[in-house]
C-alpha positions in Angstrom: -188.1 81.7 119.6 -185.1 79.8 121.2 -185.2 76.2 120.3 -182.7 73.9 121.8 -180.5 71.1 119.8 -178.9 68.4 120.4 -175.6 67.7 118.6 -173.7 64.3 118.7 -170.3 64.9 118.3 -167.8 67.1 118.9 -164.5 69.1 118.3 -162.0 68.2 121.0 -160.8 72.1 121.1 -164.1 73.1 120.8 -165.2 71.1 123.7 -162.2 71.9 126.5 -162.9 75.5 125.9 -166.6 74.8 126.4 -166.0 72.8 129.7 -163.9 75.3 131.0 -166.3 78.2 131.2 -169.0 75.6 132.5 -168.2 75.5 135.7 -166.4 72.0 135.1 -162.4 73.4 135.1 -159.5 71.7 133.1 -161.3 68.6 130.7 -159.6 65.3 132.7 -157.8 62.6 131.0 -160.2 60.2 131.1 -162.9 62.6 129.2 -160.6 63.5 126.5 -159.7 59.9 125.9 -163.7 59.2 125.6 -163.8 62.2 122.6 -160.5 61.1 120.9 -161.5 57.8 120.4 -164.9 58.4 119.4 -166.3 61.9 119.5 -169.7 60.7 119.3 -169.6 59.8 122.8 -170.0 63.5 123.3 -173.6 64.6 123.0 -173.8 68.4 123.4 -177.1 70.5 124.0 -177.2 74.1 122.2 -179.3 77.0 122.1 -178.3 79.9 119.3 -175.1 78.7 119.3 -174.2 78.2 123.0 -173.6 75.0 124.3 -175.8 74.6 127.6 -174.7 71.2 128.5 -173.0 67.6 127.9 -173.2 64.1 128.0 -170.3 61.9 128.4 -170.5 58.2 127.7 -168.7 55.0 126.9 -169.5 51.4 126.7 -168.5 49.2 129.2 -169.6 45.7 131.0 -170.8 44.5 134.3 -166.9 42.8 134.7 -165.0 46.0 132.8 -165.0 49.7 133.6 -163.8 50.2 130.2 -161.5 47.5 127.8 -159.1 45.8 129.7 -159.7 47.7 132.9 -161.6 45.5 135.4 -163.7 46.4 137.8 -163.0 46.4 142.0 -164.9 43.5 143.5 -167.6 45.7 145.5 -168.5 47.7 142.0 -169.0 43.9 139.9 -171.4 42.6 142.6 -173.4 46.3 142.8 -173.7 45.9 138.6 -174.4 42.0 138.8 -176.9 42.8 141.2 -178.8 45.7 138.9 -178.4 43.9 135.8 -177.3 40.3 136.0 -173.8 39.0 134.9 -172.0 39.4 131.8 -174.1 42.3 130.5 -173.0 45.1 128.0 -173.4 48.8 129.6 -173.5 52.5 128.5 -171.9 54.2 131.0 -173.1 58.2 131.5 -170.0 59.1 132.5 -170.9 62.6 132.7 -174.2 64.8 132.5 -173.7 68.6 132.8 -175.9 71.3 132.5 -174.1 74.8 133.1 -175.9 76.5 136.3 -177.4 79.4 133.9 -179.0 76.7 132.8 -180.8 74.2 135.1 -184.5 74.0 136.5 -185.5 74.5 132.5 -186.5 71.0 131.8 -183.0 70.8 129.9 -181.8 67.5 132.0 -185.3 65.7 131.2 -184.5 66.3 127.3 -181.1 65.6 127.7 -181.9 61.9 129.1 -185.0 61.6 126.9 -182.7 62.1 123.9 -179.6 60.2 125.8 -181.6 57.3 126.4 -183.4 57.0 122.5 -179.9 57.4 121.7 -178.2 54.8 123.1 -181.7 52.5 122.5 -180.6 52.6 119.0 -177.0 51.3 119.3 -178.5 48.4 120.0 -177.4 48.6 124.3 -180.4 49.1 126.5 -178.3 48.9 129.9 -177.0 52.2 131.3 -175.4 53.0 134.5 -174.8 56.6 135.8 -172.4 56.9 138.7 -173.8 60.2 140.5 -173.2 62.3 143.6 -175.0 66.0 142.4 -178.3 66.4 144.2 -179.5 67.4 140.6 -178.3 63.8 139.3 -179.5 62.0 142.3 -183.0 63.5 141.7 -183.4 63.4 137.9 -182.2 59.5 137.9 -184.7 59.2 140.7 -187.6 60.6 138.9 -186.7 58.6 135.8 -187.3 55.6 137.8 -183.7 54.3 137.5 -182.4 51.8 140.1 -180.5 52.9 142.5 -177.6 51.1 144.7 -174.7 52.8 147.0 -171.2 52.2 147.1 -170.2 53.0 150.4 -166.6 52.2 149.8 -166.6 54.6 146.4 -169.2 57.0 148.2 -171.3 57.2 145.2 -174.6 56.4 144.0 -175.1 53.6 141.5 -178.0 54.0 139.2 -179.6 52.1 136.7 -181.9 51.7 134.3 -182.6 48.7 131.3 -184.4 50.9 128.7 -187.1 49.4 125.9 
């Protein structure tokens, strides 16, 4: 029987090669910065050896996309109005599950896992920026809270975990 891991962590070679056969292209700037500086900001999910999907994250704040990089006025008041000011974040920066891949229940472990994860750091606030039907409709089902950004034209969600 097939049985699904999670892995925290990852090798940055190992990783762009993975992302570009996942349908996501060339790994960005900003996502190789998240794995250089701490690689277990990459969560991976793997099945005999294959890695079916990702998670992305970083810490951040209701005032700060990431250190020293504030946010635009309209993003602060959407995050001040989910979570109150001054609060610590996780953002999910990305969630991916290769298209081979989806409608298996893999996203539902993902976040199950995602979210014990991050419980444990000691950070129960996390914010996923989202425009993927499948996104939209996972955070949805999970009972985050959602808010729109009209200027950004995404969807703000988010969820204080216990």
């Amino acid at each position: 029987m097939n049985t699904l891991k999670i892995k925290v962590g990852c090798d940055l070679s190992i990783f762009k090669e993975y992302y570009k056969i996942s349908g996501r292209g060339e790994l960005g700037a900003i996502e190789e910065k998240i794995i250089i500086e701490n690689s277990s900001h990459c969560i991976l999910c793997i099945e005999n050896q294959e890695i079916l999907g990702h998670v992305l994250w970083h810490e951040c704040s209701t005032s700060e996309h990431r250190r020293n990089d504030p946010r635009d006025k309209k993003d602060k008041e959407i995050l001040e109005a989910l979570f109150g000011e001054n609060q610590n974040l996780i953002e999910l920066h990305e969630l991916w599950l290769r298209k081979q891949f989806r409608r298996r229940g893999i996203g539902k472990i993902i976040f199950d896992y995602f979210e014990g994860f991050i419980l444990k750091k000691g950070i129960k606030n996390i914010v996923y920026y989202a425009d993927h039907p499948a996104a939209l409709a996972i955070c949805r089902n999970r009972g985050y809270k959602e808010a729109y950004n009209e200027e950004a034209n995404w969807y703000i969600f988010a969820k204080s975990i216990k």
